[in-house]
TIZABA-722735 format. One record per residue (C-alpha): x negated, y, z. Coordinates in nm, 2 decimals, padded with zeros to 4 digits. Example, Ala and Ser with C-alpha at 12.3 -4.5 7.8 and 13.67 -1.06 7.14 Angstrom:
2
       xx       yy       zz
   -01.23   -00.45    00.78
   -01.37   -00.11    00.71
This chain:
511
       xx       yy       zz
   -00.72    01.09    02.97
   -00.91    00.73    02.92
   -01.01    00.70    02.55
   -00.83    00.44    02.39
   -01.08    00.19    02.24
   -00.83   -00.09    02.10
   -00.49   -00.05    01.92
   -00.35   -00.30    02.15
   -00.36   -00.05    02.39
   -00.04    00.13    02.22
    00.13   -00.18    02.21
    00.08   -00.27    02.56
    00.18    00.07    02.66
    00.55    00.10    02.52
    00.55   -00.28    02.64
    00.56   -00.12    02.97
    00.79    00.21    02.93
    00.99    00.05    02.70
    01.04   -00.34    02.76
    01.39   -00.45    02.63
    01.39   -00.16    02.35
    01.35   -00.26    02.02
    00.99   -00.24    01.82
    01.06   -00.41    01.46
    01.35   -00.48    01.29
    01.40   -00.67    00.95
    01.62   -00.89    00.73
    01.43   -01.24    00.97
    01.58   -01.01    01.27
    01.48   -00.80    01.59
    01.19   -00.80    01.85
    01.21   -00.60    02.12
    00.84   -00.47    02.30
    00.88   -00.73    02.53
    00.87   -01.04    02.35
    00.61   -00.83    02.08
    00.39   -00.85    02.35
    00.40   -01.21    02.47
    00.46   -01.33    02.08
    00.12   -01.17    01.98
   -00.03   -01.30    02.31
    00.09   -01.61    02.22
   -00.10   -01.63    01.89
   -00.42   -01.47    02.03
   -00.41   -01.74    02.27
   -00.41   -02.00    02.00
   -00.64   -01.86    01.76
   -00.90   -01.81    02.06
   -00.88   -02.21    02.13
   -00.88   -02.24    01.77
   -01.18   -02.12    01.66
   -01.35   -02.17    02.03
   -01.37   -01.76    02.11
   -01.51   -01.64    01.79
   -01.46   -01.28    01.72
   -01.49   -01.05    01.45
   -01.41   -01.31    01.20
   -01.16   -01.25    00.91
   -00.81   -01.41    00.92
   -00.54   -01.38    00.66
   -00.20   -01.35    00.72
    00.06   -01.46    00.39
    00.29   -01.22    00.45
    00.63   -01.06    00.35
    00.86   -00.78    00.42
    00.93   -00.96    00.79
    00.90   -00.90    01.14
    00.70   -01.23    01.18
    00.40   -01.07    00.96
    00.36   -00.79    01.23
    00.40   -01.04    01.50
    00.09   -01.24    01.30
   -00.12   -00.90    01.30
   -00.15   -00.83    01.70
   -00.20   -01.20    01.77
   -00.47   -01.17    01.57
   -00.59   -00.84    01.72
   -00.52   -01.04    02.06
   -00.78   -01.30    01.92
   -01.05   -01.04    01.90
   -01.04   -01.10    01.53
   -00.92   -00.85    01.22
   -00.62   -00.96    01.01
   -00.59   -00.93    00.60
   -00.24   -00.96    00.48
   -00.22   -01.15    00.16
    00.15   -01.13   -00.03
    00.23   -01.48   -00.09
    00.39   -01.38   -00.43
    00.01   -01.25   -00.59
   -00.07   -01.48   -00.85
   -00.27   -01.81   -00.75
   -00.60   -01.63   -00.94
   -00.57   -01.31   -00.73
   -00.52   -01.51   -00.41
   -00.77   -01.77   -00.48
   -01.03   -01.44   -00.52
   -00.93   -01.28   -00.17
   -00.98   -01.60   -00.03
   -01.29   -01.70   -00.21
   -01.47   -01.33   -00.13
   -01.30   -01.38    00.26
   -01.38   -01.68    00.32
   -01.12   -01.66    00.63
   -01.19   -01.83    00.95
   -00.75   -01.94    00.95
   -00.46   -01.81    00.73
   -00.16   -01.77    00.89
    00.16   -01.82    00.73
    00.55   -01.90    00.77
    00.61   -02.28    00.74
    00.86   -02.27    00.49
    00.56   -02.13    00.29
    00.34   -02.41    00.31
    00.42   -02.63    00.04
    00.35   -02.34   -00.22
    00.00   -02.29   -00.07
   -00.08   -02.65   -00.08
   -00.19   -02.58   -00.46
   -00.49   -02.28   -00.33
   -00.85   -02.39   -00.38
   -00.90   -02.32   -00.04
   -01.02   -02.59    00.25
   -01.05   -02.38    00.55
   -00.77   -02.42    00.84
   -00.41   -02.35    00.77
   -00.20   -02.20    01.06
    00.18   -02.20    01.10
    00.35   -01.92    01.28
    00.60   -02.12    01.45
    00.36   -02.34    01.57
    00.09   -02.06    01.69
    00.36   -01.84    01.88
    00.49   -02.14    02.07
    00.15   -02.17    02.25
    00.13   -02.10    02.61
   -00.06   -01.78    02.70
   -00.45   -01.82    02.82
   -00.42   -01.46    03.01
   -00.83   -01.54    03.14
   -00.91   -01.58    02.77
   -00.74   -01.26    02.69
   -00.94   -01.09    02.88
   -01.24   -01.21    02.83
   -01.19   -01.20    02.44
   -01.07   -00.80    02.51
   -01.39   -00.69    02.70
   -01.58   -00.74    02.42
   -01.40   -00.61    02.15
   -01.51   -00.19    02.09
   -01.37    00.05    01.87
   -01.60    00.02    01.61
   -01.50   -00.31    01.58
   -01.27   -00.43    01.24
   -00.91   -00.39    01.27
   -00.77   -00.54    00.95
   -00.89   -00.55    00.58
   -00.71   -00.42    00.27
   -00.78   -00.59   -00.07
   -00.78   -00.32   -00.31
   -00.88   -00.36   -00.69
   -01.21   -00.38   -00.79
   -01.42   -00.23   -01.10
   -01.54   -00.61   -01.17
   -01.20   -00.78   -01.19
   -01.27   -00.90   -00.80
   -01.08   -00.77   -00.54
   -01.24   -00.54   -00.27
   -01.13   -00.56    00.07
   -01.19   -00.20    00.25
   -01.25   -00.30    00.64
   -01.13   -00.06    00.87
   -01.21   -00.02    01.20
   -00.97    00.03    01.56
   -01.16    00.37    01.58
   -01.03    00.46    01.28
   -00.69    00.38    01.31
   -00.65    00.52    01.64
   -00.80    00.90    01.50
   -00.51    00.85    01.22
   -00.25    00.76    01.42
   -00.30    01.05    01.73
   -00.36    01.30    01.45
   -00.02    01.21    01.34
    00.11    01.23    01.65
   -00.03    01.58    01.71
    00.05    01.73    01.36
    00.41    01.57    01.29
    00.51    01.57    01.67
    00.66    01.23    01.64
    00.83    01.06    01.95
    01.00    00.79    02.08
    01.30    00.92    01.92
    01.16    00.84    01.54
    01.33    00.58    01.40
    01.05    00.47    01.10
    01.21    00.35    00.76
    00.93    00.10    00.63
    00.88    00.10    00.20
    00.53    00.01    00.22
    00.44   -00.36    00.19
    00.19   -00.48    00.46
   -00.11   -00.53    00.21
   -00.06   -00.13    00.13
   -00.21    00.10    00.40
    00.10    00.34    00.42
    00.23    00.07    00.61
   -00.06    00.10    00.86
    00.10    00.45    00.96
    00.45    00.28    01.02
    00.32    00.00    01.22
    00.13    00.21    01.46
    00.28    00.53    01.49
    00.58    00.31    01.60
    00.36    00.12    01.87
    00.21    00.47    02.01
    00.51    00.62    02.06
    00.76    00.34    02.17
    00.96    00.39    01.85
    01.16    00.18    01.63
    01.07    00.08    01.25
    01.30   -00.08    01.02
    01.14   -00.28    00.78
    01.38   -00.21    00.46
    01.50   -00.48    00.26
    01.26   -00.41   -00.10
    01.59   -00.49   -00.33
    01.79   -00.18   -00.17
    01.52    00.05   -00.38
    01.66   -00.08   -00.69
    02.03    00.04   -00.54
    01.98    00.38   -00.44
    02.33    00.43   -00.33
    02.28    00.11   -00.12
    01.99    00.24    00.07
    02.12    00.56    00.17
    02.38    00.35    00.33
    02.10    00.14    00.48
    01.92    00.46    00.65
    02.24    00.61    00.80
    02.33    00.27    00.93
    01.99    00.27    01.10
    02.00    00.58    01.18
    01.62    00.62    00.99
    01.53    00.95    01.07
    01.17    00.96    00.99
    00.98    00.81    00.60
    00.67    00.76    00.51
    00.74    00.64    00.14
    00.56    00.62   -00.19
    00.60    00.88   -00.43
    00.78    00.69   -00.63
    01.08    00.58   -00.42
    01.19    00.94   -00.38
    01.16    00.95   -00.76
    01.42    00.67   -00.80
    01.64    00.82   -00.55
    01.59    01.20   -00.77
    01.60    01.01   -01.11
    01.98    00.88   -01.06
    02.08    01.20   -00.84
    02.20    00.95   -00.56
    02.18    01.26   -00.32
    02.49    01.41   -00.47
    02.69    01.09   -00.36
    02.58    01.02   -00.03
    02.34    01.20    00.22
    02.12    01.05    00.42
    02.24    01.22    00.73
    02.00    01.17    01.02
    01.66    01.24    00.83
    01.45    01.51    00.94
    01.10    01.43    00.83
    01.01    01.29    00.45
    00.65    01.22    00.44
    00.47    01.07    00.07
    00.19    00.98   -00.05
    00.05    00.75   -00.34
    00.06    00.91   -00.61
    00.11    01.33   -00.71
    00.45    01.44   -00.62
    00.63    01.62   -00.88
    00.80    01.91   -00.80
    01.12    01.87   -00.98
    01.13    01.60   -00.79
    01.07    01.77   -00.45
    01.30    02.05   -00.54
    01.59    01.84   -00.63
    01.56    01.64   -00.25
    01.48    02.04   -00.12
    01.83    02.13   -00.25
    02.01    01.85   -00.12
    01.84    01.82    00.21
    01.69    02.16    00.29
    01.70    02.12    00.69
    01.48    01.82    00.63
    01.05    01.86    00.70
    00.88    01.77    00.41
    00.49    01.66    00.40
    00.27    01.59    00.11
   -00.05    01.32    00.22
   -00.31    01.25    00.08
   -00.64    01.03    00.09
   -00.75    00.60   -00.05
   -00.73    00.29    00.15
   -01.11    00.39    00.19
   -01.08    00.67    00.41
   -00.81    00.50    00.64
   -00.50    00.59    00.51
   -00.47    01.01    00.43
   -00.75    01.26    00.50
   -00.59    01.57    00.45
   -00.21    01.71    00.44
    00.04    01.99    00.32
    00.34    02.09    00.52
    00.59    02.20    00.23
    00.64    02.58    00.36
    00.73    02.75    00.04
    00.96    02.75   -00.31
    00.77    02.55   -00.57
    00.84    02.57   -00.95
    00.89    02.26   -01.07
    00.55    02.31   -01.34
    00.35    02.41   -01.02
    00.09    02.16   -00.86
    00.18    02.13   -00.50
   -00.12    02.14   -00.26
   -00.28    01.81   -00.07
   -00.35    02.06    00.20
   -00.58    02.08    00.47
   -00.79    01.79    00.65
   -00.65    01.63    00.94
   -00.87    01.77    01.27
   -01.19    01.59    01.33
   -01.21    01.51    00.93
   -01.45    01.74    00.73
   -01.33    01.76    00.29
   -01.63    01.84    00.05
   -01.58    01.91   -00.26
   -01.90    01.87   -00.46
   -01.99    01.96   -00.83
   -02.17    01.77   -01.08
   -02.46    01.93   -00.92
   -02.40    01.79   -00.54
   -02.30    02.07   -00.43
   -01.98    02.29   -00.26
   -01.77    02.41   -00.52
   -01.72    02.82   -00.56
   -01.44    02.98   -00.67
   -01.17    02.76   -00.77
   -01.44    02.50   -00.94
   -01.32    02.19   -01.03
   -01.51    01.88   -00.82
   -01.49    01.51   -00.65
   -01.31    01.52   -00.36
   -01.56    01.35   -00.06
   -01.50    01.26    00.26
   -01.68    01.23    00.61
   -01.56    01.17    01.03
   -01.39    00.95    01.20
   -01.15    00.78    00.93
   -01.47    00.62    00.74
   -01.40    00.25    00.64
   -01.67    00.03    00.77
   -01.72   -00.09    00.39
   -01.59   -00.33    00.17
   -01.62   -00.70    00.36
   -01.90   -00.89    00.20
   -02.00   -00.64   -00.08
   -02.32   -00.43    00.00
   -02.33   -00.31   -00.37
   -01.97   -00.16   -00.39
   -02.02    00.02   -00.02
   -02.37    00.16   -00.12
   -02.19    00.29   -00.45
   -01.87    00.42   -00.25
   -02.03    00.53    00.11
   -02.30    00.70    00.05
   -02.56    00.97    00.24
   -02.43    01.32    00.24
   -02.60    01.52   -00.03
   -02.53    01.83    00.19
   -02.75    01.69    00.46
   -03.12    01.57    00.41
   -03.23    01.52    00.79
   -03.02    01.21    00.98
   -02.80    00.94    00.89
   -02.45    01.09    00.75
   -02.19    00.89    00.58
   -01.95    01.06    00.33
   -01.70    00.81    00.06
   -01.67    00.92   -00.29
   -01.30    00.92   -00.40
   -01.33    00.99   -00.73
   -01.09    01.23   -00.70
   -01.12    01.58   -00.86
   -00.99    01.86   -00.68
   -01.01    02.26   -00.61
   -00.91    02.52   -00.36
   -00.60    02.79   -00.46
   -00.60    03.15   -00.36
   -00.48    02.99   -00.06
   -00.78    02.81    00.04
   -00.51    02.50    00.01
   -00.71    02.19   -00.14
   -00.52    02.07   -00.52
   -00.53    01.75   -00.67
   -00.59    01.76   -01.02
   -00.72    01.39   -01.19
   -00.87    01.10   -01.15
   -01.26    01.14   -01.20
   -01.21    00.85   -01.49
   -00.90    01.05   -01.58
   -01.14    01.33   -01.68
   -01.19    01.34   -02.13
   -01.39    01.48   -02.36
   -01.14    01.53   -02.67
   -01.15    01.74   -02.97
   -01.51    01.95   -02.80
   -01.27    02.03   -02.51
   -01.31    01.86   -02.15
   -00.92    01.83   -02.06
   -00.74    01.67   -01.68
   -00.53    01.44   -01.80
   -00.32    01.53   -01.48
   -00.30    01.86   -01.60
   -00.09    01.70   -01.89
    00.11    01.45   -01.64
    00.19    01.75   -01.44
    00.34    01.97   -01.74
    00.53    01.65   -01.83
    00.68    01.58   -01.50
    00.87    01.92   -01.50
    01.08    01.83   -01.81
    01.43    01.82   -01.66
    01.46    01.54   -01.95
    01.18    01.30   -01.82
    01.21    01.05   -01.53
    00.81    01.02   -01.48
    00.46    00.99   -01.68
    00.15    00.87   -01.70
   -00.13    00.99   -01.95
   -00.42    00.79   -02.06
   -00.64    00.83   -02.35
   -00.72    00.58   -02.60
   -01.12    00.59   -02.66
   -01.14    00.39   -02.95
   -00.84    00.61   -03.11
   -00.99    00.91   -02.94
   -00.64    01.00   -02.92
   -00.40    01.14   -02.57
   -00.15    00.87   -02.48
    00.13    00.99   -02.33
    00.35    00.72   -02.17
    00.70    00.81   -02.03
    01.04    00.73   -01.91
    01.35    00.91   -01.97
    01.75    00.82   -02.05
    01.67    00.80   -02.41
    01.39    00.87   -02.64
    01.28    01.23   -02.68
    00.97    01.28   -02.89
    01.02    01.57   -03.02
    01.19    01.73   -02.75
    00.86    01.66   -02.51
    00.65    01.84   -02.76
    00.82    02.10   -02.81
    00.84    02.15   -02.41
    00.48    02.11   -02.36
    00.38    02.37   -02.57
    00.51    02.63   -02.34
    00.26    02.50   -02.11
   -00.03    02.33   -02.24
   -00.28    02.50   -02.53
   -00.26    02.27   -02.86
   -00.56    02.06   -02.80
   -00.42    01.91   -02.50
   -00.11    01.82   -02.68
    00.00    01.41   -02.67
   -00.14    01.29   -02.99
    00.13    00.99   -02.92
    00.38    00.91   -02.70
    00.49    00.61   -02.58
    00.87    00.60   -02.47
    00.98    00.36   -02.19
    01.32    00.28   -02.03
    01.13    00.18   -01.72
    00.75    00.22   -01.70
    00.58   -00.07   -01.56
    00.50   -00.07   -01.14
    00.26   -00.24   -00.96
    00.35   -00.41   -00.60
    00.26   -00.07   -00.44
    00.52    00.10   -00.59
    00.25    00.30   -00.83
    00.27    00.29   -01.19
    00.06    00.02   -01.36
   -00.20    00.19   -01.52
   -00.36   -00.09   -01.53
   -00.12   -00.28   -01.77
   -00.03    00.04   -01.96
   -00.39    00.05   -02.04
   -00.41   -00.32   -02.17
   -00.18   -00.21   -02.35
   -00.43    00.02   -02.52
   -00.67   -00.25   -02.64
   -00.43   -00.42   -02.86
   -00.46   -00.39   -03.23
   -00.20   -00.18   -03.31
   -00.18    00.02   -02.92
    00.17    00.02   -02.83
């Protein structure tokens, strides 16, 4: 079989096998492979007059939950160039720092969007989407563009938030992509059967494993209208309409769905695979969508932007309690996992240490920031002789009886409180199995020195949440305060906002 050097390559397959099926399909309407193909081509063709056969260069793409965005994407890739998807709806002060770090070659956007991007500090070219895929296709270009292009070469870039207040973009490469995506296809057996129910917005790399596992396979994906998470009721209407029988969805929207018990109204009938990722899974969570749906395939992922999407995974094959952590698994073939102590190196016997990386699924770096990819990507401790790239994730983890890798905390989520060094996902975890509690997040308050323990539940339960975490947790791990919520802040990618929850911290009086 002929490597595959270029994501296009699955496009312009299922093009062929599959010209008049349909690709994408979302609330701005349908595309079928067909007219995917010649769209994209369409764009590439412009872009490459554009810019005079440049390659390689960044452009953005303002996007939203539309077919058009995707259509923006391959053009680009047609181009020879990497895309960045920017959601029109950040704040002008996050945008303007994408931009101003990217310094894009284009962006490409809608034109019903241009008059609120008028405003941007920004003076390179604007491109309009109606006006790009109108362009008559340069096939000669096309080629000449694609014979260059490798697989080494950048795919897209992902702005992700940075420890300086700027934005990082993590630049990943087709190689990359392509390992994910057929390692997917190996381990999950997906076909052109899967009908793909998109959560993820573009700018958040589950979506990356939508797009393309769709495009490999000559699938369909139905982008799902973002308002329908807020109606749970609504969107299991939504997937048995579509027929959706295959998710790849944040954590947290099969929390909503568990939180108002919308599975005992309606089922979702034609799902058979439930993949998440994002954040740690409870399992009172998992268990209630277990009961309901027991014939459906359930798959915990996990791995950052940094590392091209998920590194490792856990096929649920077993009854967990609901006060149980449930395993991130095992690596994904050609992907090697260290886990290293504070001492650099492999952990023994169920020690606690940062999850690392190395293959493949290796970012390129973060675009235009030497400091922050020298800091992230880094030589492997493990091996003094050649060249050998591993990413830090800051992740702490360690290996069950099982041999099965855990997730445990953050590295930043690791305290010193009271003489005791304590997880604070050990505490999130003991929280989340409270039948009474909706989810949690635990942060601690340095200038306090005291454990914040956010929540959300019906109604306020103090009392009741202490009294229930002492039947797990020792007494110095105990919330010193706790923080009730009727909904705790999200950010865009569906993750609670630690961020703002910690803001929170630095006022006068805390929360």
């Amino acid at each position: 079989m002929k490597m595959k050097i270029n994501v296009l390559e699955y496009l312009e397959t299922s093009a062929e096998k599959h010209l008049n099926k349909i690709a994408f399909a979302g609330e701005d309407g349908q595309i079928t492979y067909s007219d995917l193909h010649k769209q994209a081509k369409a764009i590439g063709s412009y872009l490459i007059a554009m810019l005079k056969g440049k390659v390689r260069q960044p452009i953005a793409v303002i996007i939203d939950r539309d077919v058009s965005s995707l259509v923006a994407f391959l053009g680009i890739v047609f181009s020879g160039n990497f895309y960045v998807p920017i959601d029109g709806k950040l704040p002008r002060h996050r945008v303007e720092l994408i931009l101003n770090t990217l310094q894009p070659q284009a962006v490409i956007l809608p034109k019903r969007e241009i008059e609120h991007v008028n405003t941007l500090n920004f003076e390179g070219r604007w491109v309009i989407f109606e006006e790009a895929v109108s362009c008559t296709v340069d096939h000669e270009q096309l080629d000449q563009i694609r014979s260059t292009i490798i697989d080494t070469d950048p795919l897209y870039a992902i702005f992700t938030s940075g420890s300086t207040g700027t934005p990082k973009g993590a630049l990943i490469s087709h190689r990359s992509v392509i390992d994910l995506i057929e390692r997917f296809s190996e381990v999950f057996l997906f076909s052109e059967e899967c009908v793909f129910g998109n959560q993820a917005p573009f700018d958040f790399d589950v979506s990356v494993k939508d797009i393309y596992s769709t495009l490999k396979h000559g699938a369909t994906m139905h982008v799902i209208p973002k308002v329908l998470f807020s109606f749970p009721a609504k969107l299991i209407q939504y997937l048995n309409e579509k027929e959706i029988n295959t998710t790849i969805w944040a954590t947290s929207a099969l929390r909503i769905i568990a939180n108002l018990k919308a599975l005992e109204k309606e089922l979702p009938e034609h799902l058979r695979k439930v993949m998440f990722s994002g954040e740690v899974m409870p399992n009172k969570v998992l268990n209630y969508w277990r009961k309901h749906l027991p014939q459906v395939q359930y798959i915990n992922l996990y791995g950052p932007t940094e590392i091209t999407c998920n590194c490792t995974y856990f096929i649920v094959n077993r009854q967990f309690l609901d006060n149980d952590i449930l395993p991130i698994g095992i690596p994904f073939r050609n992907t090697d996992i260290l886990v290293l102590n504070e001492k650099n190196r492999l952990v023994e016997n169920g020690e606690l240490g940062e999850i690392c990386v190395r293959g493949t699924s290796l970012a390129l770096g973060y675009y235009d920031n030497p400091g922050e990819t020298a800091r992230a990507f880094c030589q492997n401790p493990l091996n003094p002789h050649y060249p050998e790239l591993i990413y830090r994730t800051g992740d702490l983890g360690k290996y069950n009886e099982r041999n099965e890798l855990l997730f445990i905390s953050r590295k930043d989520h690791q305290i010193k409180h009271m003489g005791h060094r304590i997880e604070l996902g050990e505490i999130e975890v003991a929280a989340n199995a409270l039948e009474f509690i909706d989810a949690v997040c635990c942060l601690y308050d340095i200038d306090r020195e005291k454990i914040v323990l956010f929540y959300q539940a019906p109604q306020k339960c103090d009392r009741d949440i202490l009294l229930g975490l002492q039947n797990y947790l020792p007494r110095y791990m105990l919330p010193n305060k706790l923080v009730y919520f009727e909904q705790l802040p999200m950010n865009k990618n569906a993750k609670i906002d630690r961020m703002k929850l910690r803001e929170g911290l630095k006022k006068a009086d805390g929360f």
